[in-house]
VOKE-943985 format. One record per residue: residue in one letter; z negated, y negated, x negated of N, C-alpha, C in turn; residue number from 0. Coordinates in Angstrom, 1 decimal. Atoms other than C-alpha are relative to their C-alpha. Layout:
<r><aa>A</aa><n_c3>Z</n_c3><n_c2>Y</n_c2><n_c1>X</n_c1><ca_c3>Z</ca_c3><ca_c2>Y</ca_c2><ca_c1>X</ca_c1><c_c3>Z</c_c3><c_c2>Y</c_c2><c_c1>X</c_c1><i>NUM</i></r>
...
//
This chain:
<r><aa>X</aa><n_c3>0.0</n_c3><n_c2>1.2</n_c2><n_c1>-0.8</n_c1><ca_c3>0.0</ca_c3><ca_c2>0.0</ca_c2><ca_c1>0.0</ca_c1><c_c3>0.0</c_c3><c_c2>-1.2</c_c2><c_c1>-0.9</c_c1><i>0</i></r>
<r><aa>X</aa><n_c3>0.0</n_c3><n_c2>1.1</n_c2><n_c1>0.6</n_c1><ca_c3>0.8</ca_c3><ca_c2>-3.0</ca_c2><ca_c1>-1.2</ca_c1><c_c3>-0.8</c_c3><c_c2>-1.0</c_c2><c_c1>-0.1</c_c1><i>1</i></r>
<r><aa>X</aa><n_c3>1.1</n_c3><n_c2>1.1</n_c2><n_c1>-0.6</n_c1><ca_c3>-1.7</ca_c3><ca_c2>-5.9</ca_c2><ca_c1>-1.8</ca_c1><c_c3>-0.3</c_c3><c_c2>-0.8</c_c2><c_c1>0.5</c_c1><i>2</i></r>
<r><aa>X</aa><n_c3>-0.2</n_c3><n_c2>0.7</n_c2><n_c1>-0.6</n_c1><ca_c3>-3.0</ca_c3><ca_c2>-8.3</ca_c2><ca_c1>0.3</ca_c1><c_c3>-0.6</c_c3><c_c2>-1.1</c_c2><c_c1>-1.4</c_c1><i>3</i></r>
<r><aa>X</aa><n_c3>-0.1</n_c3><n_c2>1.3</n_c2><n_c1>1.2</n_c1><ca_c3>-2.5</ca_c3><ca_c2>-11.7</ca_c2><ca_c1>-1.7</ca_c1><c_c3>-0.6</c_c3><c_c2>-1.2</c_c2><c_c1>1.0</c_c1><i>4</i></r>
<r><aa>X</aa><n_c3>0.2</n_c3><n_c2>1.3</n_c2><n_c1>-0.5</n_c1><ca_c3>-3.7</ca_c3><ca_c2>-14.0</ca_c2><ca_c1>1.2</ca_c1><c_c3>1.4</c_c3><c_c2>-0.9</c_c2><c_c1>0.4</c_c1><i>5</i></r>
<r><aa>X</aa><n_c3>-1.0</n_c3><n_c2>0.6</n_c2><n_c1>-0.7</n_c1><ca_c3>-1.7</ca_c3><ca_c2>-16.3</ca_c2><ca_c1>3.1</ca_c1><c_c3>1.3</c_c3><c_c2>-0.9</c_c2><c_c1>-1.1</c_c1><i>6</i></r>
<r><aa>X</aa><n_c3>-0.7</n_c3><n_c2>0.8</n_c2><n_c1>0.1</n_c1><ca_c3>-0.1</ca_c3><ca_c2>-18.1</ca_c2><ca_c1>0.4</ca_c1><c_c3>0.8</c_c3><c_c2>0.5</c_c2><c_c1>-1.2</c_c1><i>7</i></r>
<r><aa>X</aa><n_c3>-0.7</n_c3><n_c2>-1.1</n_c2><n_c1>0.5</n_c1><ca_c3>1.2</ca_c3><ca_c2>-14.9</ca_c2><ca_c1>-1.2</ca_c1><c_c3>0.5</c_c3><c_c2>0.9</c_c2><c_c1>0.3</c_c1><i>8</i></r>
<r><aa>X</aa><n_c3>-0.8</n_c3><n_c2>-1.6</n_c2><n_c1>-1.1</n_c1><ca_c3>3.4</ca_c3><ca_c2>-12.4</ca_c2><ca_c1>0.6</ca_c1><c_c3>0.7</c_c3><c_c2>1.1</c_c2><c_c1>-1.2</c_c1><i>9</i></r>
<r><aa>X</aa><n_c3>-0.7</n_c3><n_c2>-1.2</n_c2><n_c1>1.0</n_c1><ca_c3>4.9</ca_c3><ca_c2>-9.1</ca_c2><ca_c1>-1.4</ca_c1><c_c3>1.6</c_c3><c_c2>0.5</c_c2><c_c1>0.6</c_c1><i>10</i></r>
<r><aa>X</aa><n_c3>-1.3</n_c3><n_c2>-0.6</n_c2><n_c1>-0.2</n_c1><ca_c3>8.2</ca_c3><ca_c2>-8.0</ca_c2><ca_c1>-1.3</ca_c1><c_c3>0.2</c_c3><c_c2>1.2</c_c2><c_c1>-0.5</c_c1><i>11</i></r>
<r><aa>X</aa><n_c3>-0.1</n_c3><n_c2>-1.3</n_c2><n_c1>0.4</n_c1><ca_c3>8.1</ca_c3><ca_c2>-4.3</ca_c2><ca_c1>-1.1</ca_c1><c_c3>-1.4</c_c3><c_c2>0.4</c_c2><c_c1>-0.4</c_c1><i>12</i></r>
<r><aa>X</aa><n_c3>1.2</n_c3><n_c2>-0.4</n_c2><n_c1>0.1</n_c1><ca_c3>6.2</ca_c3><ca_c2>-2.6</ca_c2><ca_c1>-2.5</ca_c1><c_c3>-0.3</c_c3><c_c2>0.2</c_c2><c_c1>-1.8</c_c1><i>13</i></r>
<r><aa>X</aa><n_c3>-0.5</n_c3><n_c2>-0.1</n_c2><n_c1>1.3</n_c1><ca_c3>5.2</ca_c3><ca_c2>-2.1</ca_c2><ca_c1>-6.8</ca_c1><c_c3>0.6</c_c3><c_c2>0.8</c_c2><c_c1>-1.0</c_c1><i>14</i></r>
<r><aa>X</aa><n_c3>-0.8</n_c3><n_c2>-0.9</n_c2><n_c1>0.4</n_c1><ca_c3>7.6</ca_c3><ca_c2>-0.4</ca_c2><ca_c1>-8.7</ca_c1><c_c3>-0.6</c_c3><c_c2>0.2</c_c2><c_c1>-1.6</c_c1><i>15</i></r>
<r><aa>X</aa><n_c3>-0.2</n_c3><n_c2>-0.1</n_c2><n_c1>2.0</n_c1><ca_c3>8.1</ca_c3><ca_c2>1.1</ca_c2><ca_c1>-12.7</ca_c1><c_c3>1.2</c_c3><c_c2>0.0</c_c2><c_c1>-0.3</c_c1><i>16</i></r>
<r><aa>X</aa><n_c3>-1.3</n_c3><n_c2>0.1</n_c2><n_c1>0.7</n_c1><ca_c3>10.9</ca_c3><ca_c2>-0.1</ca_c2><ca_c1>-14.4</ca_c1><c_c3>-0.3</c_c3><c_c2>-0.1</c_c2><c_c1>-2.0</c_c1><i>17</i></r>
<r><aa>X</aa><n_c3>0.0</n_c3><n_c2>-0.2</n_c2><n_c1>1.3</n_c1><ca_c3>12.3</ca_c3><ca_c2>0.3</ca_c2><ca_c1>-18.1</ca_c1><c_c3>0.9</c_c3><c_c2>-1.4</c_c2><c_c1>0.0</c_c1><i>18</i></r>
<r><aa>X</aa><n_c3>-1.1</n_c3><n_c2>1.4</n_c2><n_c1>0.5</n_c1><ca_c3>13.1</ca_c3><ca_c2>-2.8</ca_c2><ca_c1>-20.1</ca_c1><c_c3>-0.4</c_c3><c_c2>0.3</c_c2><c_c1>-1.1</c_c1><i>19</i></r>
<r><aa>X</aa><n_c3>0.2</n_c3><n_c2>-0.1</n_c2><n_c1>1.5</n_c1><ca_c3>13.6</ca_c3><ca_c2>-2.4</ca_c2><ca_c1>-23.8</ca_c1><c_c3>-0.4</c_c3><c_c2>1.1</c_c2><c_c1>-0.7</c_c1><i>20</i></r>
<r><aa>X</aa><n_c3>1.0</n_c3><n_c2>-1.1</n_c2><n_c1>0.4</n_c1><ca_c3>12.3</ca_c3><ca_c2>0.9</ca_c2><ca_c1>-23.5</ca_c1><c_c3>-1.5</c_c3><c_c2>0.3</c_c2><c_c1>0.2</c_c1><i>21</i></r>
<r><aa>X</aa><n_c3>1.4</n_c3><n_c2>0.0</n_c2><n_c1>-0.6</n_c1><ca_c3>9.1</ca_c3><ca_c2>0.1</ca_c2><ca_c1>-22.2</ca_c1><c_c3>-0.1</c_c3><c_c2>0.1</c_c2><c_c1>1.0</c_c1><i>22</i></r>
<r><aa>X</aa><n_c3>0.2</n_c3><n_c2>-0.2</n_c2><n_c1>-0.9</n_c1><ca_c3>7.9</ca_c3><ca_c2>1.1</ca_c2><ca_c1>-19.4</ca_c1><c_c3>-1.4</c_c3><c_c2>-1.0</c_c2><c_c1>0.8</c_c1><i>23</i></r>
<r><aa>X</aa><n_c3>0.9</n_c3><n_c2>1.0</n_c2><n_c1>-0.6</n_c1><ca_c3>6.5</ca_c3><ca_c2>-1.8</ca_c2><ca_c1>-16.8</ca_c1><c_c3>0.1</c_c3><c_c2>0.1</c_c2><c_c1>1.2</c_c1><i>24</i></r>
<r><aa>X</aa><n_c3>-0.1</n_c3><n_c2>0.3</n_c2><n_c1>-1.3</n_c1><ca_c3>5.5</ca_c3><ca_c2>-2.4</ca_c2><ca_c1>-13.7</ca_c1><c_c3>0.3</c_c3><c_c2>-1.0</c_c2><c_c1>0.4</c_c1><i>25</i></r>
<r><aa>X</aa><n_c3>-0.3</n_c3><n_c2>1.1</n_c2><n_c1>-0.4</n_c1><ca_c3>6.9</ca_c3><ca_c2>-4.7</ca_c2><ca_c1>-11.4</ca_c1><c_c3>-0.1</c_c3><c_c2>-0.2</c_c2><c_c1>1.8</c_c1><i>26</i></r>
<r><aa>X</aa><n_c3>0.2</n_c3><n_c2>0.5</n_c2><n_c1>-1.2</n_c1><ca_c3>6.1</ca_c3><ca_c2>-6.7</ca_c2><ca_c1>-8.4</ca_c1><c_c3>0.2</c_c3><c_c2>-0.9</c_c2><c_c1>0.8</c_c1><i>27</i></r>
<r><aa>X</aa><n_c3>-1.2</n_c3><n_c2>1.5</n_c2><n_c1>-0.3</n_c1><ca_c3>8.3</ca_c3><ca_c2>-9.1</ca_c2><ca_c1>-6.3</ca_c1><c_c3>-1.0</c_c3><c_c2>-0.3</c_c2><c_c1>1.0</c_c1><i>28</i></r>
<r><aa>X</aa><n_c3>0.4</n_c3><n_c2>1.1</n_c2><n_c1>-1.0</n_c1><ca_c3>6.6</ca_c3><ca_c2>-11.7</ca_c2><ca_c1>-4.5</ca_c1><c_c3>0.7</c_c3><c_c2>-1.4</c_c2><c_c1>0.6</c_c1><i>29</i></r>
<r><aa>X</aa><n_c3>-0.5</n_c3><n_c2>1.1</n_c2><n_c1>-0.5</n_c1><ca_c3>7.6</ca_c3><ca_c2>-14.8</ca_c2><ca_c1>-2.2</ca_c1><c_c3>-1.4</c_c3><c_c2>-0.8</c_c2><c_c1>0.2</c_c1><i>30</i></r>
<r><aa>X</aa><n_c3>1.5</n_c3><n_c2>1.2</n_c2><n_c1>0.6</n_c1><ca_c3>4.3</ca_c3><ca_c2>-17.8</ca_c2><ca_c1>-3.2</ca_c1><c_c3>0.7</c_c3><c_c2>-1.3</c_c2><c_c1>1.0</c_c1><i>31</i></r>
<r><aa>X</aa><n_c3>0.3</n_c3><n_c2>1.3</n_c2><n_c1>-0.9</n_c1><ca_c3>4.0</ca_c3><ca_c2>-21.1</ca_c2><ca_c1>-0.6</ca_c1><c_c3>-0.1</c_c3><c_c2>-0.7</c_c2><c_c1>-1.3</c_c1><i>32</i></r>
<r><aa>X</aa><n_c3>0.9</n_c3><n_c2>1.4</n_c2><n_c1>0.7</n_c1><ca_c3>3.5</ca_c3><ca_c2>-24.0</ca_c2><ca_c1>-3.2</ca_c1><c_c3>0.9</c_c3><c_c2>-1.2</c_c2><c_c1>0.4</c_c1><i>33</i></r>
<r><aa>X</aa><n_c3>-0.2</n_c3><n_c2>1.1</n_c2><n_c1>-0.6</n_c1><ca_c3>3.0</ca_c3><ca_c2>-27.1</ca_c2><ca_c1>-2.4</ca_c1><c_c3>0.7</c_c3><c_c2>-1.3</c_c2><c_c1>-1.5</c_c1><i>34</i></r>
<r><aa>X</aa><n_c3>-0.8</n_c3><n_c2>1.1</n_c2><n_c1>1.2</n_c1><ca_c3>5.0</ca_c3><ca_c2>-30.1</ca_c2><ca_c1>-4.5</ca_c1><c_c3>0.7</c_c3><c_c2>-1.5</c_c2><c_c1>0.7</c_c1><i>35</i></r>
<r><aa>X</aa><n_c3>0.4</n_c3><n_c2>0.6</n_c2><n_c1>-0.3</n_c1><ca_c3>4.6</ca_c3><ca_c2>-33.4</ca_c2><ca_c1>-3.9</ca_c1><c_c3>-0.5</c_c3><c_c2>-0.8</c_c2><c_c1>2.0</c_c1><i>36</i></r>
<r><aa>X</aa><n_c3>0.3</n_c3><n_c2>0.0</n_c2><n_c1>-1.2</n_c1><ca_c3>3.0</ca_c3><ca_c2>-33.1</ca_c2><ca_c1>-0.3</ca_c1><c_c3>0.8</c_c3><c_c2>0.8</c_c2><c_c1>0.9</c_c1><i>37</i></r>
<r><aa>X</aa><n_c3>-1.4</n_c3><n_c2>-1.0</n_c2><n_c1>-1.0</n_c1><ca_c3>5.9</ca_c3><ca_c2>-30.5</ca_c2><ca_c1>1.1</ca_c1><c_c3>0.0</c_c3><c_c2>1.0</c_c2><c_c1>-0.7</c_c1><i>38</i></r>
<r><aa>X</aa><n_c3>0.0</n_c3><n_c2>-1.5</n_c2><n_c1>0.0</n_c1><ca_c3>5.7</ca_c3><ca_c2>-26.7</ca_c2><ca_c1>1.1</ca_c1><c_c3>1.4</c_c3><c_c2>0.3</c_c2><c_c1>-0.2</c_c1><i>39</i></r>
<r><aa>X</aa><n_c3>-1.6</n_c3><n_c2>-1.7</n_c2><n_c1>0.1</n_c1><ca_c3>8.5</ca_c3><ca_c2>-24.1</ca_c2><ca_c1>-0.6</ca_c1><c_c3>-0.7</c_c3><c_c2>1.0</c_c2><c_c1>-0.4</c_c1><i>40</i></r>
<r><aa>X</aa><n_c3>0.3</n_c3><n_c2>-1.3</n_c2><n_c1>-0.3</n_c1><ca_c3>8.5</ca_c3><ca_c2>-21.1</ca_c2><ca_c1>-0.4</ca_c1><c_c3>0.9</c_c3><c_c2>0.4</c_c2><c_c1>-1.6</c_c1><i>41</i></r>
<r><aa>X</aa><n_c3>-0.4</n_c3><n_c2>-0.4</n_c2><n_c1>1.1</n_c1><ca_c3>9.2</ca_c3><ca_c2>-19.6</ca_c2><ca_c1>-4.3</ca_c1><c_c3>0.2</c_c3><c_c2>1.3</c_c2><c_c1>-0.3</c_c1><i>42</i></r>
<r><aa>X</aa><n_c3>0.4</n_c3><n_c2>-1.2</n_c2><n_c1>0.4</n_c1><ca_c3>10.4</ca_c3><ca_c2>-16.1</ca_c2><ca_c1>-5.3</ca_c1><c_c3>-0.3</c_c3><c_c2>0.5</c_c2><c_c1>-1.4</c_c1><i>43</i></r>
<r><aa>X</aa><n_c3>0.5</n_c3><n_c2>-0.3</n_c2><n_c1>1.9</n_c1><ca_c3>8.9</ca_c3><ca_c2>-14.1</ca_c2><ca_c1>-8.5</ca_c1><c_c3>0.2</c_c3><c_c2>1.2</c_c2><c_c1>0.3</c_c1><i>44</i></r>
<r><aa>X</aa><n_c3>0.2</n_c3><n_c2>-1.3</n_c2><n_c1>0.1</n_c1><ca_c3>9.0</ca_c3><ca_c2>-11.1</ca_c2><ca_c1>-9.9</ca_c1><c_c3>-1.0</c_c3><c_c2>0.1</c_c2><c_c1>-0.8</c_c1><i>45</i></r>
<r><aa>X</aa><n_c3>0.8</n_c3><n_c2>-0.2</n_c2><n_c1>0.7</n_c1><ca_c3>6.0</ca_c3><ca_c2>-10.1</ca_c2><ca_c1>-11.9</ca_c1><c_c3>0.2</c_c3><c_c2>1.4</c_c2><c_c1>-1.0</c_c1><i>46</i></r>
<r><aa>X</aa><n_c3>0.0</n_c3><n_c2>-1.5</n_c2><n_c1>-0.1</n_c1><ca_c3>6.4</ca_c3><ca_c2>-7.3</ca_c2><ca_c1>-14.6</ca_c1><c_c3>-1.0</c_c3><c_c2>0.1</c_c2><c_c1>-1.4</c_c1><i>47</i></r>
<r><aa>X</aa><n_c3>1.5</n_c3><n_c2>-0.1</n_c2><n_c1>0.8</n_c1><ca_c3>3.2</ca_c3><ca_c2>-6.2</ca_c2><ca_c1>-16.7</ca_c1><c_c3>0.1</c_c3><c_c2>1.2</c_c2><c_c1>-0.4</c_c1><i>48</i></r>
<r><aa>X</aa><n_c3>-0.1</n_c3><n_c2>-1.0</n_c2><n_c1>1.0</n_c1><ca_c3>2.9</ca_c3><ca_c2>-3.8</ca_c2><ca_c1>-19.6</ca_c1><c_c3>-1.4</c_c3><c_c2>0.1</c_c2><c_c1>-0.3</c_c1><i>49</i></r>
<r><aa>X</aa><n_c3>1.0</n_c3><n_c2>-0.1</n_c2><n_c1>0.8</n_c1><ca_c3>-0.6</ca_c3><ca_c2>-2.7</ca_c2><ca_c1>-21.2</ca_c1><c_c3>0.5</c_c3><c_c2>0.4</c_c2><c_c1>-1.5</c_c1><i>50</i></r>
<r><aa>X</aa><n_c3>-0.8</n_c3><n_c2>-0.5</n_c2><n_c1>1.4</n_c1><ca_c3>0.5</ca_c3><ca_c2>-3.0</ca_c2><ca_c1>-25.0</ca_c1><c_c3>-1.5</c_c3><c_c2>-0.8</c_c2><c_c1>-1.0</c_c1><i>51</i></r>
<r><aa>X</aa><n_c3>1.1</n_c3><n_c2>-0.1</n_c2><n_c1>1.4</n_c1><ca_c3>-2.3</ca_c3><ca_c2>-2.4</ca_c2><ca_c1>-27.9</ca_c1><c_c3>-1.4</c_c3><c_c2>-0.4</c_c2><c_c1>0.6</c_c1><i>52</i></r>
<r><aa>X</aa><n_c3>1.1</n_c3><n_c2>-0.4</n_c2><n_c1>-0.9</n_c1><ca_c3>-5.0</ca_c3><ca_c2>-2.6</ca_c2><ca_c1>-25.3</ca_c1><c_c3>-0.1</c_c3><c_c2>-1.8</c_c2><c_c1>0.9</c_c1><i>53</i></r>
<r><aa>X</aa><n_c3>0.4</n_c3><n_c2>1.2</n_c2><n_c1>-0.2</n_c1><ca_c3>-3.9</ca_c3><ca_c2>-6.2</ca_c2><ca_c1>-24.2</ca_c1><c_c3>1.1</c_c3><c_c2>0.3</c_c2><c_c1>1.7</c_c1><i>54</i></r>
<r><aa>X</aa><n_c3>-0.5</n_c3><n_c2>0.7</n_c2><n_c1>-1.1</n_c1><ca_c3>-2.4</ca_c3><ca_c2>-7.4</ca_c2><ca_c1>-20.5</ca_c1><c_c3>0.9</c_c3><c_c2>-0.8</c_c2><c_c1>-0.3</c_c1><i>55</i></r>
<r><aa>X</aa><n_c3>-1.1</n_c3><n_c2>0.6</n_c2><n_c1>0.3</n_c1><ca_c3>1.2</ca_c3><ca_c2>-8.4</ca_c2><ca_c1>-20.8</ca_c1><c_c3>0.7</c_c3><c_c2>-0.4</c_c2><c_c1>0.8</c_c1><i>56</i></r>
<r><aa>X</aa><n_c3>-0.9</n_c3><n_c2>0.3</n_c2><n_c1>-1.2</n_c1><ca_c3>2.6</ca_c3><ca_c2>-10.3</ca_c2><ca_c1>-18.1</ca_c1><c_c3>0.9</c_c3><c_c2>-1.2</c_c2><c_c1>0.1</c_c1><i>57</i></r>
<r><aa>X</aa><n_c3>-1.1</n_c3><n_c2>0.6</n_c2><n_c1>0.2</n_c1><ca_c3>6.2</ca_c3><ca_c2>-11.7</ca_c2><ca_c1>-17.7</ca_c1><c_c3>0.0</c_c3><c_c2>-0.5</c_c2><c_c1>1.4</c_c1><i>58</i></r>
<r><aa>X</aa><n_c3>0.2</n_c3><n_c2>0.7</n_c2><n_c1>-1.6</n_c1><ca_c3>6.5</ca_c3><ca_c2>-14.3</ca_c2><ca_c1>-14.6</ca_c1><c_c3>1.4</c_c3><c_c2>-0.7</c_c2><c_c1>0.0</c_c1><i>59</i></r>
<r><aa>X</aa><n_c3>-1.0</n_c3><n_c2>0.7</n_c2><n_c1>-0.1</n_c1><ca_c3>10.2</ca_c3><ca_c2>-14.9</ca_c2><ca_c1>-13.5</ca_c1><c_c3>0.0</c_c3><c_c2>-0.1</c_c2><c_c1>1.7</c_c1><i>60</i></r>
<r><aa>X</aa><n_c3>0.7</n_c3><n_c2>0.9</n_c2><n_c1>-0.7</n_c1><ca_c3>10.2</ca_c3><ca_c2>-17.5</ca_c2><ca_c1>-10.8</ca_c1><c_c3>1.5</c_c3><c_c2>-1.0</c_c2><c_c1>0.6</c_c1><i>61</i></r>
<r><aa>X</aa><n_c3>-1.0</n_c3><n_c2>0.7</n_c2><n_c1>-0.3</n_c1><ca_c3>13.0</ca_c3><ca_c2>-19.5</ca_c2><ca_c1>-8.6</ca_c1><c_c3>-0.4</c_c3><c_c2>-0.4</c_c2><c_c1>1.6</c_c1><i>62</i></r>
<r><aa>X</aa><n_c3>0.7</n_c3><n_c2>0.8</n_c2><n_c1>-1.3</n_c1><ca_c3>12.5</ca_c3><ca_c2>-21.6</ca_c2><ca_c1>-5.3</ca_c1><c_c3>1.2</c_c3><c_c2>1.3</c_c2><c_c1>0.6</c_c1><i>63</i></r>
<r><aa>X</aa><n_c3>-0.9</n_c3><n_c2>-0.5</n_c2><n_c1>-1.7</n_c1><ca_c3>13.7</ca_c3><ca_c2>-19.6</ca_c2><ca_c1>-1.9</ca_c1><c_c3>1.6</c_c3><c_c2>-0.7</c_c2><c_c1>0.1</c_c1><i>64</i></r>
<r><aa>X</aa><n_c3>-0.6</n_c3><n_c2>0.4</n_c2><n_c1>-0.8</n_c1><ca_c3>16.6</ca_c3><ca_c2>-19.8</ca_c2><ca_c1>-1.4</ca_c1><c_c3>1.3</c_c3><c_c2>-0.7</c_c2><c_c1>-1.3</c_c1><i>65</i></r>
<r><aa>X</aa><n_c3>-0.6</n_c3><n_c2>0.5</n_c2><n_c1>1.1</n_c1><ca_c3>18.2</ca_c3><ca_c2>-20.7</ca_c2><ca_c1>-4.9</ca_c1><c_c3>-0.3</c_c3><c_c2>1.0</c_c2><c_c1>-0.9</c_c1><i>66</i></r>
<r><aa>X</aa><n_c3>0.3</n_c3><n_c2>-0.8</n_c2><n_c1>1.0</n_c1><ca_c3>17.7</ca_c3><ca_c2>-17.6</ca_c2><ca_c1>-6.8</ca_c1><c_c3>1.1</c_c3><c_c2>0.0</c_c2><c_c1>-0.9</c_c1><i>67</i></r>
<r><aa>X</aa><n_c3>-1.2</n_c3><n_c2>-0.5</n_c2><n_c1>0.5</n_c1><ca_c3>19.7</ca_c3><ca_c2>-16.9</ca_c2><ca_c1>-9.5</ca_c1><c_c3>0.3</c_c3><c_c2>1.2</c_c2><c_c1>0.3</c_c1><i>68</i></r>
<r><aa>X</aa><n_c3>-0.2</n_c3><n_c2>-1.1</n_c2><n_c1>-0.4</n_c1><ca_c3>21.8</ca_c3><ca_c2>-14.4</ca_c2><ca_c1>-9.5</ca_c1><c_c3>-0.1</c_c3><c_c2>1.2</c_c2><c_c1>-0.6</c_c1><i>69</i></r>
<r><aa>X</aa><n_c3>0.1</n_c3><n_c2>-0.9</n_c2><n_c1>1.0</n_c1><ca_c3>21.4</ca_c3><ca_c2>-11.0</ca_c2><ca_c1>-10.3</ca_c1><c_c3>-0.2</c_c3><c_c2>0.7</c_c2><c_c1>-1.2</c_c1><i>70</i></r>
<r><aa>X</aa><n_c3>-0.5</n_c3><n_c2>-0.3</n_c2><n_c1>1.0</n_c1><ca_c3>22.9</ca_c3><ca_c2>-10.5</ca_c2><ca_c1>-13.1</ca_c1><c_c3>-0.5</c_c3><c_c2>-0.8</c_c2><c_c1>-1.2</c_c1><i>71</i></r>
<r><aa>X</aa><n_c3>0.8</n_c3><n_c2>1.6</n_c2><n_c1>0.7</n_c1><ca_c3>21.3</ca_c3><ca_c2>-14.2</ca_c2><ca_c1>-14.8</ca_c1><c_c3>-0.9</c_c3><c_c2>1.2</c_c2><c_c1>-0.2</c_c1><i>72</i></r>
<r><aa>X</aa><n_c3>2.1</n_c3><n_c2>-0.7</n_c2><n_c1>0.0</n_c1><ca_c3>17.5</ca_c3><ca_c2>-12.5</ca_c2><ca_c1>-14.1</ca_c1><c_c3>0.0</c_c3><c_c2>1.7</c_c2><c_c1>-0.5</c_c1><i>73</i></r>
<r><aa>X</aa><n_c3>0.0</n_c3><n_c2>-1.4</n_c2><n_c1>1.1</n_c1><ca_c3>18.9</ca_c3><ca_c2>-8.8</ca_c2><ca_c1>-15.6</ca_c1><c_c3>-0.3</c_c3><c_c2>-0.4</c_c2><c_c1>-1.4</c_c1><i>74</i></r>
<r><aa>X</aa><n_c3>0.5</n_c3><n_c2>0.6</n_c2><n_c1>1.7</n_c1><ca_c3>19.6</ca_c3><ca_c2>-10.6</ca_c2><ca_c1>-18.9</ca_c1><c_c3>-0.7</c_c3><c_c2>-0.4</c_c2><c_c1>0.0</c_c1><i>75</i></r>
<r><aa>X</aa><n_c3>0.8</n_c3><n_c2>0.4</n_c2><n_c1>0.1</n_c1><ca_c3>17.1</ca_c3><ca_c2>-12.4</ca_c2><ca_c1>-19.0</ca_c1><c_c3>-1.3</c_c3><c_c2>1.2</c_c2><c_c1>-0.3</c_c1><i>76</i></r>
<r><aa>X</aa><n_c3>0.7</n_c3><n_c2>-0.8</n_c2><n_c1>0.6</n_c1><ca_c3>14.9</ca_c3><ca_c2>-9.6</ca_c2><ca_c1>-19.0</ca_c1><c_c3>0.4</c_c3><c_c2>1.0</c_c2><c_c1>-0.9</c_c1><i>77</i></r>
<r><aa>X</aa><n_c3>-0.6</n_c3><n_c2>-1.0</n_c2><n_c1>1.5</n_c1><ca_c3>17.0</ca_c3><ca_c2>-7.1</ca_c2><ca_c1>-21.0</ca_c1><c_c3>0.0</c_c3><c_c2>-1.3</c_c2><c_c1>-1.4</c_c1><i>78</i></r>
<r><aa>X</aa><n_c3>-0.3</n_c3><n_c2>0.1</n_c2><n_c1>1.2</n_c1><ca_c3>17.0</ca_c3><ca_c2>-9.8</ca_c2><ca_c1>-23.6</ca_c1><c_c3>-2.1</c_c3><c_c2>-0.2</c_c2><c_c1>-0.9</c_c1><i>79</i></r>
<r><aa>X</aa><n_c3>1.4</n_c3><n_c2>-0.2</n_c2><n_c1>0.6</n_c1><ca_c3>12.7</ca_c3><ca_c2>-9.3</ca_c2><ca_c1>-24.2</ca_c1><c_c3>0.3</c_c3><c_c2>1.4</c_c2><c_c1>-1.3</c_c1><i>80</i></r>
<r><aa>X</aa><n_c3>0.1</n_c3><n_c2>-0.9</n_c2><n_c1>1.0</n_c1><ca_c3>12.4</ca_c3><ca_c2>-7.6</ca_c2><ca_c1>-27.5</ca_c1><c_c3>-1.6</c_c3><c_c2>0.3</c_c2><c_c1>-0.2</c_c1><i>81</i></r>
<r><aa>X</aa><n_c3>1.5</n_c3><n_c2>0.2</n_c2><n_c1>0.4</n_c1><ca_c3>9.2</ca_c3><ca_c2>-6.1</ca_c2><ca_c1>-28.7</ca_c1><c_c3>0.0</c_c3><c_c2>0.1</c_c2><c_c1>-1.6</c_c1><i>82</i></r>
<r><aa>X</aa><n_c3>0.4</n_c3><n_c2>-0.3</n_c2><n_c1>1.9</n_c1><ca_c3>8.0</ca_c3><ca_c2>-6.0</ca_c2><ca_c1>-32.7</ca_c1><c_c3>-1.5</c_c3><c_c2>0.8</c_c2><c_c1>-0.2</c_c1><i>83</i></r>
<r><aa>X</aa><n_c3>1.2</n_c3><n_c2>-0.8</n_c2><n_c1>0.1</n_c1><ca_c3>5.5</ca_c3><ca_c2>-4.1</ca_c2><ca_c1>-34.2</ca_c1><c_c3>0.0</c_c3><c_c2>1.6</c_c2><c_c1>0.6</c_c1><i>84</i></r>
<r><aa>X</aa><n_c3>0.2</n_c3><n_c2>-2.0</n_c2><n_c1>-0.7</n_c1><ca_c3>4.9</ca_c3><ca_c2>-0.1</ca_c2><ca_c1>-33.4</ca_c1><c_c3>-0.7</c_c3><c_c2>0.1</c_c2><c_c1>0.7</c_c1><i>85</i></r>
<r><aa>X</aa><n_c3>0.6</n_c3><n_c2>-0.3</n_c2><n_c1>-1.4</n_c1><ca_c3>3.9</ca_c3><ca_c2>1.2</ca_c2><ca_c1>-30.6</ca_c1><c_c3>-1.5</c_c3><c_c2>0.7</c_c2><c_c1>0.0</c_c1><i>86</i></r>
<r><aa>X</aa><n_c3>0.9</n_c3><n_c2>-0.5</n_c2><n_c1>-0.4</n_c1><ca_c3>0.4</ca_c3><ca_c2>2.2</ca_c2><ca_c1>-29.4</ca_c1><c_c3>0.1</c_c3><c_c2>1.8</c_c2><c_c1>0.4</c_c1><i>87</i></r>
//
């Protein structure tokens, strides 16, 4: 079940595991209310979080309703995260 975030965070779906870079992350699409300068939009994200070397790694891509880029923009974008260092 997906989580409840309160009114001024709704979930899109429900949270998945995806591979980027080889890593394996979770990911969680939301639609966020914020407010900007006195008038409400409605913003979508994707959230996607790794545990790497015992730390909390979280990637926040982010576009108003209704203007997302497209697809293919927000793939690269995340295909182009590299990691360094060896793995846990």
């Amino acid at each position: 079940m997906a989580p409840d975030l309160g009114k001024k965070f709704r979930t899109v779906g429900e949270p998945s595991e995806i591979s980027v870079a080889g890593k394996r992350m979770v990911r969680l699409d939301l639609i966020a209310q914020v407010n900007v300068q006195g008038k409400d939009y409605d913003a979508v994200s994707s959230q996607l979080a790794i545990i790497e070397r015992g730390y909390l790694v979280l990637f926040y891509f982010t576009d108003p309703k209704g203007q997302e880029s497209d697809r293919e923009a927000a793939r690269k974008a995340m295909d182009s995260l590299v990691f360094f260092g060896k793995n846990n």
